[in-house]
C-alpha positions in Angstrom: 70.7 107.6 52.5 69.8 104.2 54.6 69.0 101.4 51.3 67.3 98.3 51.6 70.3 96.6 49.5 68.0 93.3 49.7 65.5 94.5 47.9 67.1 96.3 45.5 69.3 93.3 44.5 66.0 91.5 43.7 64.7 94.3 41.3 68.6 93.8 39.8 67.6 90.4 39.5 64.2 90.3 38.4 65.3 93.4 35.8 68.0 89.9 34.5 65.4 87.8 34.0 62.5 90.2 32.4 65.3 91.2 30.1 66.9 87.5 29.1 63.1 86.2 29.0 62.1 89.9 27.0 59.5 91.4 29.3 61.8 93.9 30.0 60.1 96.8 27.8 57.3 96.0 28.9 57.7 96.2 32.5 59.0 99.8 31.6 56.2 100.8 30.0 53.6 99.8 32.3 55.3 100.7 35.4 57.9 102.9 36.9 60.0 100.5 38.7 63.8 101.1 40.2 65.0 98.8 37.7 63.2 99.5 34.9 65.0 103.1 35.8 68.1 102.2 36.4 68.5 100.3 33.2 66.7 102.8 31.0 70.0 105.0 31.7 72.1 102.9 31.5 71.0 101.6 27.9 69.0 98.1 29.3 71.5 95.8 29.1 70.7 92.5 31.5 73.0 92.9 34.2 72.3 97.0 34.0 70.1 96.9 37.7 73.3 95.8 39.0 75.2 99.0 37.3 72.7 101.5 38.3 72.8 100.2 41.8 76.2 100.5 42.8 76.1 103.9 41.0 73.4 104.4 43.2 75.4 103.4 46.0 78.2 105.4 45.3 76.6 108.6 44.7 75.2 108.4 48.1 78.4 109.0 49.2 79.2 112.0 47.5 80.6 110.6 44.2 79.2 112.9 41.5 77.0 110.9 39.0 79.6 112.0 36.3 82.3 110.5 37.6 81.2 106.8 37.3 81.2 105.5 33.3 79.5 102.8 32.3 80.4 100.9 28.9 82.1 102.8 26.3 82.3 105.3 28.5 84.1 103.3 31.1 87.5 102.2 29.0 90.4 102.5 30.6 94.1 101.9 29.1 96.2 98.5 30.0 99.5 97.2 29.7 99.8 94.1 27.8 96.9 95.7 25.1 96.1 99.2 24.5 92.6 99.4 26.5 89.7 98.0 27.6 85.9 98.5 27.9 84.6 98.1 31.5 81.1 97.8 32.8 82.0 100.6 35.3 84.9 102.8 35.5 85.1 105.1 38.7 86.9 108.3 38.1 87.0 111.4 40.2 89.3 114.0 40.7 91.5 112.4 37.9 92.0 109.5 39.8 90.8 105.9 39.1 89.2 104.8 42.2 87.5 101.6 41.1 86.9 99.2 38.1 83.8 97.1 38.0 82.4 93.7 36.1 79.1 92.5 35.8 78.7 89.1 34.2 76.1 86.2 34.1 75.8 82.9 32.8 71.7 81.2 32.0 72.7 78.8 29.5 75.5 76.9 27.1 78.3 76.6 30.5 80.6 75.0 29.1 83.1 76.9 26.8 81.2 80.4 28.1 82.5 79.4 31.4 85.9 78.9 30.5 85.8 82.1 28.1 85.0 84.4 31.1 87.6 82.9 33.5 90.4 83.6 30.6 88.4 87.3 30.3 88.3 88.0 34.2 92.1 86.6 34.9 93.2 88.4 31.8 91.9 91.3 31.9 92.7 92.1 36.1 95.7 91.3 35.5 96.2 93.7 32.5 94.7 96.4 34.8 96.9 96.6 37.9 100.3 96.0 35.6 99.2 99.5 34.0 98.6 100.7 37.6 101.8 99.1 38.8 103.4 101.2 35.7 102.2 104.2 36.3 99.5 104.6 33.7 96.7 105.9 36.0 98.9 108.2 38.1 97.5 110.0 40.6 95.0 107.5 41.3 95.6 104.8 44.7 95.4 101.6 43.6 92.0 100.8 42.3 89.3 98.8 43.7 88.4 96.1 41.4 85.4 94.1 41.9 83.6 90.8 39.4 80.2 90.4 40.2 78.8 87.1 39.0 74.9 85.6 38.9 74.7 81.8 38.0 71.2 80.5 36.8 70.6 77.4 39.5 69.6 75.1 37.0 70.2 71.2 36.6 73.0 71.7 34.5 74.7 74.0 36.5 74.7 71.9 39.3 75.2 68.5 37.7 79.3 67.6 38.6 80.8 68.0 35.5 83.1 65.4 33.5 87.0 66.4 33.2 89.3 65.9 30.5 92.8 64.5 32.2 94.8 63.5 29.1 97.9 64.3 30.6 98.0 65.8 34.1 95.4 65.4 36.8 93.3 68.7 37.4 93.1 70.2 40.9 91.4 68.8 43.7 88.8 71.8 44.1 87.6 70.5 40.2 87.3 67.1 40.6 83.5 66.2 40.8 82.7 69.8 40.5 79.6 71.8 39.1 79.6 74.6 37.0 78.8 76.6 40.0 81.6 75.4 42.1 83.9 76.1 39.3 83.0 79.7 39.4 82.3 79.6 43.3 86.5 78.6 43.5 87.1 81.4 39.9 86.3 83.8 42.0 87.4 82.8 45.7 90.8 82.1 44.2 91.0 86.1 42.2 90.5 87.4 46.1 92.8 85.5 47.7 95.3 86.2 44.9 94.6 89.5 44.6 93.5 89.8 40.8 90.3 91.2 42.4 89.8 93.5 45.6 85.7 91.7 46.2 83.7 89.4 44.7 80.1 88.5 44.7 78.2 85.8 43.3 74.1 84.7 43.3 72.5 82.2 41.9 68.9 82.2 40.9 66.5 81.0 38.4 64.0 82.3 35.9 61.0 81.1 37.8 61.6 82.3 41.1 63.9 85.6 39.7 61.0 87.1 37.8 59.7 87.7 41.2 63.4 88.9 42.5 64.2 85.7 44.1 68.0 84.7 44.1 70.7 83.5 46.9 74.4 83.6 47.7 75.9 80.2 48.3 79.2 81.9 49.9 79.6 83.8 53.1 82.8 85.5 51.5 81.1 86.3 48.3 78.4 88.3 49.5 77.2 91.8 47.6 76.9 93.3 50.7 80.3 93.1 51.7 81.3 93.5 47.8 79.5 96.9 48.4 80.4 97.9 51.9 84.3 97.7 50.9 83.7 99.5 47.8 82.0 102.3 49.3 84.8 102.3 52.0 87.6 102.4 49.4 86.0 105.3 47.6 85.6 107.3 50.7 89.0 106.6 52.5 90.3 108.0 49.0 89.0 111.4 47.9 87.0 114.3 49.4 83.3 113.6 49.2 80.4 115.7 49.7 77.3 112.8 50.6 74.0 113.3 49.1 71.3 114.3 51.8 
């Protein structure tokens, strides 16, 4: 099935706003859009457009509908703690085949920030030690993906003040937004491999109640975050493509 991914990222991020601003139920009730659908079940949770949407995507290709958890649903055992609750957990065959995060960030950056870089580095890392030691046998090695959406406000673009009592922070910090700290977050968990993709948008309430948002980095795209998911999960079971 050919998707205009464009547009259905801006019902994903419209369906984020109407929900965070609560015009969410509404919208369901006096329409039937794609993301009041998608996030009706899925249980309307804010960043649940972007869940239904790469479970759209991946059932196109012949993953069963079955086979990709969401929530509860999607926990999944790790090393250094017993489990752990993913937005999406991919499993087909009896193989894991991808793990997914969805998070977002409108308000209060400060601590939250630093509370979901801990989360992110944490809890990748957690996950491919319990691939590494055999936990999820037969599976390949996962496909791991953190997708990200910033609100583009003042204070997430103001550079931010650092606290150097003892050692000077890294270069990539200094005089650094919010949204350059997570722009390098999640650069830096590609390029060492805590993540296979990541994508990050930015948008804001005013312009994403009508689906507006952007994406400041040509390597952070959800395009690409979607095009190498969908070409892990094919090159690693049999699939039988929806028509």
């Amino acid at each position: 099935m050919n998707r205009d991914i464009e547009s259905e990222m801006s019902d994903a991020v419209q369906y984020y706003w109407e929900t965070l601003s609560g015009q969410a139920e509404a919208q369901r009730e006096s329409e039937n859009t794609t993301r009041g659908r998608r996030a009706e079940v899925l249980g309307g949770g804010q960043m649940d457009g972007f869940a239904g949407l790469v479970e759209d995507l991946l059932a196109d290709i012949g993953i069963p509908r079955e086979s990709i958890h969401h929530d509860y649903q999607a926990t999944l055992p790790g090393w250094f703690r017993h489990e752990k609750e993913w937005d999406t957990a991919v499993v087909h065959d009896n193989k894991l085949l991808a793990a997914i995060e969805y998070k977002s960030q409108a308000s209060s950056f400060g601590n939250n920030l630093n509370n979901r870089a801990e989360e992110a580095i944490g809890s990748n890392t957690d996950l491919f030690q319990a691939y590494e030691e055999g936990l999820f046998e037969p599976s390949p090695q996962p496909w791991v993906g953190y997708l990200f959406m910033m609100a583009d406000v003042e204070e997430s673009r103001d550079p931010v003040n650092l606290r150097e009592t003892n050692f000077q922070a890294d270069e990539a910090f200094q005089n650094a937004s919010y949204i350059d700290r997570m722009e390098t977050l999640l650069l830096r968990m590609v390029r060492q491999r805590l993540i296979t993709h990541g994508a990050f948008l930015l948008s804001n309430e005013e312009e994403g109640l009508e689906g507006g948002f952007w994406q400041p980095n040509e390597e952070l795209k959800f395009q690409d975050f979607a095009r190498s998911l969908r070409a892990h999960v094919e090159g690693s079971v049999e699939l039988n493509p929806e028509e």
